[in-house]
C-alpha positions as CSV (number, residue, x, y, z in Angstrom):
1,X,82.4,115.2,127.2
2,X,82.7,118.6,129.0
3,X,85.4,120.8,127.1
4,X,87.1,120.2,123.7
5,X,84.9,118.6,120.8
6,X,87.7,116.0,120.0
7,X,86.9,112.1,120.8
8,X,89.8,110.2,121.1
9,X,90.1,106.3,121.5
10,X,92.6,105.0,124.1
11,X,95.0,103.7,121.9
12,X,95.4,107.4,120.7
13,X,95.7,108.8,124.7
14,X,98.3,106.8,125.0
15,X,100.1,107.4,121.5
16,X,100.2,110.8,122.5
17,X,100.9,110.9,125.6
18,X,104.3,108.5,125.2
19,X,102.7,105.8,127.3
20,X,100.8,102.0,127.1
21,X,97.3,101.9,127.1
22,X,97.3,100.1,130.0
23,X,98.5,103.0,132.1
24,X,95.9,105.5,130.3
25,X,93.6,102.3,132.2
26,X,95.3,103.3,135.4
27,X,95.4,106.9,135.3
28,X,91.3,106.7,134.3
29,X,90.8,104.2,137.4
30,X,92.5,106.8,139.7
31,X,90.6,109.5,138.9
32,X,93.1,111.4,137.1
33,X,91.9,111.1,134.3
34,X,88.1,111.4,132.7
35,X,86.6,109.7,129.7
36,X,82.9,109.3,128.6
37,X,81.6,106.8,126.6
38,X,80.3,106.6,122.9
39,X,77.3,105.0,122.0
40,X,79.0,101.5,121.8
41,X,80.4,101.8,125.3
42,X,84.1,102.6,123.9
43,X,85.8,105.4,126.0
44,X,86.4,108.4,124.5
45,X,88.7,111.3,125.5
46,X,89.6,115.1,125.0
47,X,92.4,115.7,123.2
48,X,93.3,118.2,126.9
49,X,92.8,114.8,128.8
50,X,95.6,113.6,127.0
51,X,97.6,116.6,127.8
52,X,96.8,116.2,131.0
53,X,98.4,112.9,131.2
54,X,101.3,113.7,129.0
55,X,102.4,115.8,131.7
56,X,101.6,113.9,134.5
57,X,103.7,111.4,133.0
58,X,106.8,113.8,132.5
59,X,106.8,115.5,136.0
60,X,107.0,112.1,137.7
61,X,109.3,110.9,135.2
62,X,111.4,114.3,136.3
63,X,111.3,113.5,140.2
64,X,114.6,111.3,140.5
65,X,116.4,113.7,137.9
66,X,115.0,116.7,140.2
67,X,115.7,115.1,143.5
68,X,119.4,114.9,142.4
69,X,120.0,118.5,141.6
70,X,117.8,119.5,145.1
């Protein structure tokens, strides 16, 4: 893992973030996302990963709201 020192499971991502765990999957699969693994094979992510999707998830939950007011 490139920046940040803290490992995070998915479960966590996605507590974070507001979201399911499968869309953390999805998100990860799309390349928005980046995780490394652990020794066992579990992914692991930086807690700015999970940022990262935290606000993804709010600016696309924004469009409609934004598209009304534009």
């Amino acid at each position: 893992m490139k920046r940040g020192s803290t490992n995070l499971f998915v479960a966590e991502v996605a507590q974070l973030a507001g979201c399911h765990v499968s869309t953390v999957y999805r998100y990860e699969k799309r390349g928005l996302i980046r995780s490394s693994r652990d020794r066992n094979g579990w992914r692991r992510f930086s807690l700015e990963e999970a940022v990262r999707l935290r606000e993804m998830l709010m600016w696309r939950s924004d469009e409609p709201m934004m598209e009304q007011y534009g």
